[in-house]
N, C-alpha and C positions, 0 to 999 in steps of 0.2 A: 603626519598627524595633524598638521595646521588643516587641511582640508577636511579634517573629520569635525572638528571644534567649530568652523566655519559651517558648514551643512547642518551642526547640532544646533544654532542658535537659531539658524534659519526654519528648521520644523519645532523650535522652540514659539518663537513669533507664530507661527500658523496653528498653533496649538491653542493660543488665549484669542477670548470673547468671540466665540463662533456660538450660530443662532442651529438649536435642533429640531431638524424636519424630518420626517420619515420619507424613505424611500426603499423601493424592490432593493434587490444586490442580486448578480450572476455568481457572484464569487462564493465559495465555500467559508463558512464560515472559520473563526480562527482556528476554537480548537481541532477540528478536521487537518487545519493545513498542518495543526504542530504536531499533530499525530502521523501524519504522512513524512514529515521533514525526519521524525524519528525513526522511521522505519531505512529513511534514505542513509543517514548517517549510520545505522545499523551496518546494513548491508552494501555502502559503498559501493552501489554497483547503476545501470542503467533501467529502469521499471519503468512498464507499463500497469499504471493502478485502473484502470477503464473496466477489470472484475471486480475491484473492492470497492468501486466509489458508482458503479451503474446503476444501482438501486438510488442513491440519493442525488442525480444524477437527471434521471426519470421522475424523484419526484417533485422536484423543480421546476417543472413544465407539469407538471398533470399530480399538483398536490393533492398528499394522502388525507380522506375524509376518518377524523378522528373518533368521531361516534360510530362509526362503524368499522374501523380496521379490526384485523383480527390479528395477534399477539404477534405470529410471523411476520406482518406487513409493517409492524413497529418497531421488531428487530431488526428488518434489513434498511430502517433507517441508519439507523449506525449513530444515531443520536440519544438515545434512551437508554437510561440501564434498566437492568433488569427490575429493581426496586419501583422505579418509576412507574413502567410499563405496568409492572401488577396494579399499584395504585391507580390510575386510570384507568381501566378495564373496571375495578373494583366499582370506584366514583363513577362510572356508568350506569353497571348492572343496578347499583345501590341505588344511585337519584335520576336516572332516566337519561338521556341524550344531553351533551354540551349547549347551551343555547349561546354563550357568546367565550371568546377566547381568552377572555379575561378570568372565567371559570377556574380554569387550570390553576390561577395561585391559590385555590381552597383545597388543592390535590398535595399529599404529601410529597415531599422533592421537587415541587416546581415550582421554582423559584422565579426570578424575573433572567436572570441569564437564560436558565434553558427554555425559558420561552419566548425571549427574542432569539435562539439559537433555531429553534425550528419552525417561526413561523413563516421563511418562506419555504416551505415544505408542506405545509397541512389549512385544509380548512374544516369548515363543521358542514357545509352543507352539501348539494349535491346529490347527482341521483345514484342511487344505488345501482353495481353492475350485477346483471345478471351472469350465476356462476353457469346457466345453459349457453353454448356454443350454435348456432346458427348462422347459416349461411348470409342470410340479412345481416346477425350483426357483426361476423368477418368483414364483409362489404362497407358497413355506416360507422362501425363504431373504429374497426381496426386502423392504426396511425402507420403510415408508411415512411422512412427518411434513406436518404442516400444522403455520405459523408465523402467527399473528394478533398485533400489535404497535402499540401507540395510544402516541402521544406529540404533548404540546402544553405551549404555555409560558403558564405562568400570567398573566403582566401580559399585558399588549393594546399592543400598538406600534401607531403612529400608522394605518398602515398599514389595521387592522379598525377605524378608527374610523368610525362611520353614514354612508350615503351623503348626499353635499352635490348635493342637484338642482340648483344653479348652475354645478356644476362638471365634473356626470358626476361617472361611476366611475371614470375612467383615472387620477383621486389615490388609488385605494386597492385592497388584494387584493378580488378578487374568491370565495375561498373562505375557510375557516374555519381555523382556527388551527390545528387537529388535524391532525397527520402521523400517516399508517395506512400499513401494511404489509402485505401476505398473499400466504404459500406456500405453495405444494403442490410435494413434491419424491417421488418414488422412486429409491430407489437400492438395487444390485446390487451389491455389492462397489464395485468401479471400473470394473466393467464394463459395467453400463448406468446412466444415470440419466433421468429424466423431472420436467419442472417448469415450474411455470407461477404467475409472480411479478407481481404488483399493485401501485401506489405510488402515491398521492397527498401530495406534498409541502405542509410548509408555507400556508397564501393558497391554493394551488390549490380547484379546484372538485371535487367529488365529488356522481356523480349527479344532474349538474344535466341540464336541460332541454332546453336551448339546442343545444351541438356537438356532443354526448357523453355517453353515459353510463357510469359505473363510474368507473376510475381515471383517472389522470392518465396513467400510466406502464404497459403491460404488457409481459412476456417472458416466454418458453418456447423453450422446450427438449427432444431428443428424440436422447439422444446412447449410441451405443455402441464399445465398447471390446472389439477382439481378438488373439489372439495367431495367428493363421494369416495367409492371405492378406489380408484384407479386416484392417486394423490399428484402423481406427476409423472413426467415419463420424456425421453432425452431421446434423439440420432442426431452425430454426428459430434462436435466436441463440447465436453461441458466439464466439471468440478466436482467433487466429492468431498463436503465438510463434516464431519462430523465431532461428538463431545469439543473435548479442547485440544482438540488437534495432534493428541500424541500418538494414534494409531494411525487415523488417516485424516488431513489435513491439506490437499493441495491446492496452491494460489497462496496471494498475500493475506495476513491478516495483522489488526494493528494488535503489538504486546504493551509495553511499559511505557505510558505514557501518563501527561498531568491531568488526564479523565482520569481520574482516581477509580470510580466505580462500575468502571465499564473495561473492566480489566478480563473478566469473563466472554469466552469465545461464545460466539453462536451455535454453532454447528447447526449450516442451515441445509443439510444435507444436499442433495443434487441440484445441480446450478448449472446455467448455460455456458457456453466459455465466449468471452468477447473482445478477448485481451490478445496482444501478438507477442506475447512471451512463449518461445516456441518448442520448450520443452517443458510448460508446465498444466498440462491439460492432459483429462484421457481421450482418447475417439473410440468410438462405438457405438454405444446403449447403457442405458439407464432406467429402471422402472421403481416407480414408488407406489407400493398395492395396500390397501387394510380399511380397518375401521377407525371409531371412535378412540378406542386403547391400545389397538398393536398397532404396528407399519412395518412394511418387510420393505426394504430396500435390495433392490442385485443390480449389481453391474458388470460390463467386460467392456475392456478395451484391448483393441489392439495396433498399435501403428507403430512408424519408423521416428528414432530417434538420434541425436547425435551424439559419437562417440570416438575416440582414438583409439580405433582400431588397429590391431599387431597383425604381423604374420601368420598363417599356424604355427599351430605346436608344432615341434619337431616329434615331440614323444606321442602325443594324442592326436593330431591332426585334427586337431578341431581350432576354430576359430578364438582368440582373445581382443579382450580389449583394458586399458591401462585407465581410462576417465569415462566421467561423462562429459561432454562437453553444453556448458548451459547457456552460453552467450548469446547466440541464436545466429551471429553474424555468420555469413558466406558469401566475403569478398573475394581472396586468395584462391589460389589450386589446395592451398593448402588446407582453408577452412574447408572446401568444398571437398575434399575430401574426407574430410570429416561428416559430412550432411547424411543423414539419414542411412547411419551404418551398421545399425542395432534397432533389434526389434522388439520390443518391449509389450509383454502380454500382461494384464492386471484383469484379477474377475475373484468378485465377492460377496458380500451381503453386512445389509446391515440392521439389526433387529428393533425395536423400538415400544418400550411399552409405557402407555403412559395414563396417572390418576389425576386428581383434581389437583394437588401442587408438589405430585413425585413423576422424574421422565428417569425412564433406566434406558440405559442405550446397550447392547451389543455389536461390534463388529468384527466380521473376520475377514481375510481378502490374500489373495498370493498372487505372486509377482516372479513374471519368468523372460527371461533374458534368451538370447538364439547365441550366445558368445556369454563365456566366459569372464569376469570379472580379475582381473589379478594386478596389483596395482604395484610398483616400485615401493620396497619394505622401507620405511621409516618406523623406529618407535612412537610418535606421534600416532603414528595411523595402523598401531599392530590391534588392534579391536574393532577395525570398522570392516561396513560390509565388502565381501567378496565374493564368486563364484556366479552362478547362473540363474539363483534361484533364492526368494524369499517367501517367508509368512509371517502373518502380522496378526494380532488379534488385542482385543481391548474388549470394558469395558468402562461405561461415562455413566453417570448421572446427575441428576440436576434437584433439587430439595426446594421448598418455598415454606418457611416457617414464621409467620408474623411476619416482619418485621428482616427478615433474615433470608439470606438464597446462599445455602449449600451445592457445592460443587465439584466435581474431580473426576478423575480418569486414570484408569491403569490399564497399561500394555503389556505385551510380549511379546517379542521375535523368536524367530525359528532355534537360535542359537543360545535361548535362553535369555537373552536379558532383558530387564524389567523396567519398567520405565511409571514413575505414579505421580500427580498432583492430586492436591485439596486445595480448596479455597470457601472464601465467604463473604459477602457483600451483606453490611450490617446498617441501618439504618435508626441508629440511637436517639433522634427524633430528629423533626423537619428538616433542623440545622444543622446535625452533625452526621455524616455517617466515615463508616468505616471498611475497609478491604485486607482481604488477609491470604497469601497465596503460597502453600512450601513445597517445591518440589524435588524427586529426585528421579535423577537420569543416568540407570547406571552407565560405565565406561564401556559395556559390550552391547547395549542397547543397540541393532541394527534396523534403519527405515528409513528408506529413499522419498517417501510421501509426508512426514509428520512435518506441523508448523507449532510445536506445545512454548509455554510462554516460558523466558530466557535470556539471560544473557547474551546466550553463543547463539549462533545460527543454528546448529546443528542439535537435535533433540536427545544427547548423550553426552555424557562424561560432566556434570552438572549435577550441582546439590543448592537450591538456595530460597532464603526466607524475604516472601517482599510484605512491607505492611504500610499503609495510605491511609489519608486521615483526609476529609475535605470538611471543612465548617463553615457557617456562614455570619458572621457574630453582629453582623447589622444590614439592613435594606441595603442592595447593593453592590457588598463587597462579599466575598469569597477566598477566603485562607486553604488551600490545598498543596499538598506534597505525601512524598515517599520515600522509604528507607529500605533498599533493598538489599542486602547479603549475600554472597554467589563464593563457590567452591568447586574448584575443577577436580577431582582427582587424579586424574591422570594427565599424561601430556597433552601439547597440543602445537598446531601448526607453529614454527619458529618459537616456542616455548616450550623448555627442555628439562620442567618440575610439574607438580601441583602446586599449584596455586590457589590464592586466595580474593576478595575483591572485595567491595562493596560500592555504591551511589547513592545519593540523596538529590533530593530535588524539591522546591518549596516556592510557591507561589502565590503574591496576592494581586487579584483581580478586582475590579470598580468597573461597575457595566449599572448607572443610572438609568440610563433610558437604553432602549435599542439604536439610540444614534452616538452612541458613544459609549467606546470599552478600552479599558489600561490595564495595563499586567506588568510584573516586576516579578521576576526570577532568576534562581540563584540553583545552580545544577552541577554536582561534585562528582566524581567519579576516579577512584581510588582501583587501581587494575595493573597486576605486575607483569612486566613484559620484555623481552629480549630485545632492548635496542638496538644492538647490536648487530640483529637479522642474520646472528651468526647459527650455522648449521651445526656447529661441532658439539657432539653429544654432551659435555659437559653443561650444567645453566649455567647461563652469565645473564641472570635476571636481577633488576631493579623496579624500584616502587616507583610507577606511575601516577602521575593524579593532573586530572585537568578540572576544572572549574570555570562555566559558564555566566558569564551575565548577564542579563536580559533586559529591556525596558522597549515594550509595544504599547501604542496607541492608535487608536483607529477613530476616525468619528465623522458625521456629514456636519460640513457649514452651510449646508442647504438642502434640498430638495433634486440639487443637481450635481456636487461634488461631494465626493468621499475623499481624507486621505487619512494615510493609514503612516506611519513612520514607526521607524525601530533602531535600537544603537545595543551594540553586542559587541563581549569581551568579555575574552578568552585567557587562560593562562594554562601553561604544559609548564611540566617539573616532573623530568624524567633521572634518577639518582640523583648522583649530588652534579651531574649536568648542568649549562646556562639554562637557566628558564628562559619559556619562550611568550608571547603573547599575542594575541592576533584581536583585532578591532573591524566592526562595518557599523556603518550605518545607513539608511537607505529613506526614500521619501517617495511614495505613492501619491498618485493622483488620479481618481478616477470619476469621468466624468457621464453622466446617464440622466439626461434630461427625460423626464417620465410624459409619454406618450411619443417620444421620438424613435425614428428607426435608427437615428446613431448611437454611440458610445464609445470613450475613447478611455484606456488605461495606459499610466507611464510608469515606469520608476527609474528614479539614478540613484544611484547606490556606488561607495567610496567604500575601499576595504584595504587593509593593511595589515600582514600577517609575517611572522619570521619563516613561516616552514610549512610543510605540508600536514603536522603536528595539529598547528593551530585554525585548520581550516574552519570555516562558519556556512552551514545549509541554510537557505533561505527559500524558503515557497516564492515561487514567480506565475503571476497567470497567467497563461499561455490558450491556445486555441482551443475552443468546446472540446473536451476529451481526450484531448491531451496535455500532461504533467509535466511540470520543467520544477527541480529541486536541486537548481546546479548550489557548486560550495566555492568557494572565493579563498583563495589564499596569493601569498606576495603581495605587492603592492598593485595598486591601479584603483579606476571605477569601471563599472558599466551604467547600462541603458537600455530599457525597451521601450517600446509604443505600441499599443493594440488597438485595431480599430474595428467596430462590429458594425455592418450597416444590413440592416433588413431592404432586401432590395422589393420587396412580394411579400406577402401572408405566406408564401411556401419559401420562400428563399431567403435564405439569410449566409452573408459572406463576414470571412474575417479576414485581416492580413497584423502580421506583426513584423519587425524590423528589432533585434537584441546586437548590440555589441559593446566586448568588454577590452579595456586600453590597458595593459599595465606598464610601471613605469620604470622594474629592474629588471626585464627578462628580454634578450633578443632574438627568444625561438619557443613558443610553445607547445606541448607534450613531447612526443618522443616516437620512435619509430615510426612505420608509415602514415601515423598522424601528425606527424612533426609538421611547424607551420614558421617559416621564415619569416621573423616580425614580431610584432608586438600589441598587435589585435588579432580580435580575432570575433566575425558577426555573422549571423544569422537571418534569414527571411523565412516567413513561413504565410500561405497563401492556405482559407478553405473555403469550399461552398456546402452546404447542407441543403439539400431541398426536401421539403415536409409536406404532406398529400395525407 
């Protein structure tokens, strides 16, 4: 702990009498990173966000002209709520074109945060593009890049250790440490794009001999976008968003986060896929057709996916399988035998009608399997899907009242169960607004596609009330938080009751100028759970609760450094158990001399934690397009450096160097990633070239 007090004093001093200059930033802005970190801690798992952050992404280099976007080009900011959005479209139609961007604080909602939050994203002028397609402007207008991306981790886990001829291979990866990337993209404004994406993970193979050659992972794409009849239209892999994600929803989307008001899903129907999460896309076709007030959506997919595949039946001779498998790795005999074992058919429609501020949605869609589904019975999992085949159907829509945007979705599966939200984003005046969302998800509710908003991961067995309150009570500063309520009925994975929960989360933020913003939050979560991790049918459940603390500050001392520091702490109280506590704190420094081809970013970050309990997610930048939201627990620090130099107008390179030292552990992770030692670092190398 003495090194955490030590570090605090240190961005305490860097903190006072610094001078405010404006300057660009690469970096996403906060509340983006705390919505991604949330999604991370969620799902505890390894993401690729390159589909949920490509729109704003793209509009970073080629910001969106505000007097002219159309409502869709505003939502896939992922910056605006719904409320906002109307208001500015409104303040358009009403007093003509924006002439300076100081405009916007005469717009209801736009305050001085979200306008330093999206101003590197949008300007006012600019030529407008043409929604005609020609060959000329394919040629002049269309933006070409190729992405080449090498990263690998310097120690050797157990894992690539020499093959043992007593044992076979199936003890260790069968490829090389190096993790490679490579894209070819074109894109047309929004209106076309073309791409064709490579991946070899981890252990996987590259170029080998044997099943395969090239990558591990490929996708492409071949997607257009229009304004007349023909609305859009997809070959090869793309996405399917629609209402709020409890019919069909596939890809990430952010739920519960301290954007109070942007709680409400998109559903931005058919989407390109860009991502190398390799079971979460369809392949096929896609067509968006209509006018003014209807849209017909259909699509089919069909391709190989991965699964743990059985024997036959002995009784039916037909094919089973016991999982899906989602991880996407295929280092092992093992995994690879797993790789593309099940054949997964999806084909459907999606209806769409829409007034001046009512959209009603339909959708229906089934889902056919080549293998059987039959999974090892647990009580937890005596309601979820099985067999070879589904249907899904819903209806969404969307309301726009004053002041007020109505919202919700109700489903049904083949098997009957029902699945429904409401919500409402309320805007009580400039300063104050309000969010209000209840859903229920019954326990036999079956969908392998839905993302609806949630506690659990899973869109079933789920009852609960979330309500958000964001105010503003003076120039500046911003009071927001939420009180959300959740109820399982039935069981669930290692918890052997219904259960109950709740969270709260409350935050205030000081954002003066655009060169400086502070936040202070305080995040409770009350969730009862089998410590124990014991299987035996009876509950041995206790009251969980852990509570976060928070304190961020970001700001430039000039025109060439930004830094940004944070100090977080933790507390777990599981029964009448030791409580546990975990603590980090961290100091950024990023350096972007404006008109230079360099730039360099660091952090050291000090963390100290009891247990795996009190882990702490922290956003880290890492290379154009790819996301690093590693979590720190034990004790130790880490380190990175990133350096961007534009070598050309077309070429631009980055290299980073991360590694973390802890100071209790003599071996880190476990099985074939196990790592003899007590670091453990990273390099990672790309070049992008732009045409």
């Amino acid at each position: 702990m003495r090194k955490l007090y030590i570090t605090a004093l240190i961005c305490f001093f860097f903190t006072t009498g610094f001078a405010q200059k404006d300057s660009s930033s690469e970096e996403l802005d906060q509340v983006t990173q705390d919505k991604i970190e949330d999604i991370a801690s969620d799902i505890d798992a390894d993401l690729d966000y390159n589909t949920l952050l490509d729109q704003l992404i793209y509009f970073r280099e080629h910001p969106l002209n505000l007097n002219t976007a159309t409502k869709d080009e505003l939502e896939s900011l992922s910056l605006l709520n719904p409320l906002q959005i109307q208001a500015l479209l409104k303040h358009i139609e009403q007093n003509g074109k924006l002439v300076a961007l100081e405009e916007l604080q005469t717009i209801d909602g736009f305050d001085l945060e979200t306008i330093y939050r999206i101003l590197p994203y949008v300007k006012l002028n600019g030529n407008t593009v043409s929604a005609k397609v020609t060959l000329r402007k394919l040629a002049e207008d269309g933006k070409s890049s190729v992405m080449m991306r090498y990263q690998q981790g310097l120690e050797v886990p157990k894992g690539y250790s020499p093959k043992n001829f007593e044992t076979g291979d199936t003890s260790r990866y069968l490829g090389s440490r190096a993790k490679i990337y490579t894209q070819y993209r074109y894109r047309l404004g929004n209106q076309i794009s073309f791409g064709i994406t490579g991946e070899k993970g981890a252990g996987e193979q590259f170029f080998k001999e044997t099943q395969q050659a090239g990558f591990d992972f490929y996708s492409a794409h071949l997607y257009y976008k229009g304004n007349n009849w023909l609305k859009s239209f997809v070959v090869g892999d793309y996405q399917t968003q629609y209402g709020q994600g409890l019919t069909l929803g596939r890809g990430l989307a952010f739920g519960k986060s301290i954007d109070i008001l942007n709680i409400k899903k998109d559903g931005r129907g058919i989407l390109p896929y860009v991502s190398t999460n390799e079971n979460a896309f369809m392949r096929g076709a896609a067509v968006s057709i209509g006018g003014r007030k209807i849209t017909l959506d259909l699509f089919y997919s069909n391709h190989k996916i991965d699964a743990n595949v059985k024997s036959k039946d002995s009784l039916t001779q037909e094919g089973i399988f016991s999982a899906f498998e989602q991880s996407g790795y295929h280092r092992t005999y093992a995994e690879l035998n797993d790789k593309h074992t099940l054949n997964e058919i999806v084909y459907g429609a999606h209806l769409q009608y829409k007034l001046q501020n009512l959209t009603i949605g339909v959708t229906d869609y089934a889902t056919m399997f080549d293998k059987e589904l039959i999974k090892t019975f647990h009580p937890y999992n005596e309601f979820e899907f099985s067999g070879d085949h589904n249907n899904n159907a819903g209806i969404d829509y969307n309301y726009m009242f004053s002041n007020v945007n109505f919202f919700g979705e109700v489903a049904r599966s083949e098997n009957g169960g029902v699945a429904y939200l409401n919500g409402a984003l309320v805007s009580l005046d400039p300063r104050v607004g309000i969010s209000i969302l209840h859903r229920h998800y019954d326990t036999n509710y079956q969908n392998l596609f839905s993302n609806g908003f949630g506690e659990s991961s899973g869109t079933a067995n789920e009852e609960g009330l979330f309500i958000g309150i964001v105010t503003k009570p003076a120039t500046g500063f911003m009071l927001s938080g939420y009180y959300d309520q959740f109820k399982f009925p039935w069981l669930r994975y290692l918890v052997n009751a219904p259960t109950f929960g709740n969270e709260y989360i409350a935050q205030l933020t000081y954002t003066p100028s655009k060169t400086f913003e502070a936040s202070f939050r305080i995040k409770e979560k009350d969730k009862p759970a089998d410590i124990t991790a014991d299987t035996h049918p009876i509950s041995n459940l206790h009251d969980v609760n852990q509570t976060n603390y928070r304190f961020n500050i970001k700001y430039k001392i000039s025109s060439t450094f930004t830094f940004s520091n944070r100090v977080e702490y933790v507390t777990y109280q599981a029964g009448a158990g030791n409580p546990e506590t975990g603590s980090m704190i961290y100091q950024d420094v990023s350096y972007k001399p404006i008109g230079s081809k360099f730039s360099l970013t660091l952090r050291y970050m000090i963390f100290d934690s009891d247990s795996y309990n009190t882990r702490i997610y922290a956003f880290a930048n890492d290379v154009q397009g790819s996301y690093s939201i590693p979590f720190s627990y034990n004790s130790g620090s880490s380190f990175y450096i990133m350096m961007r130099y534009r070598l050309t107008r077309h070429v631009d390179c980055w290299l980073r160097y991360s590694t973390t030292v802890y100071d209790n552990v003599a071996t880190i992770s476990s099985g074939l990633d196990q790592i003899n030692g007590n670091q453990i670092s990273q390099v990672s190398a790309q070049l992008r070239f732009q045409i």
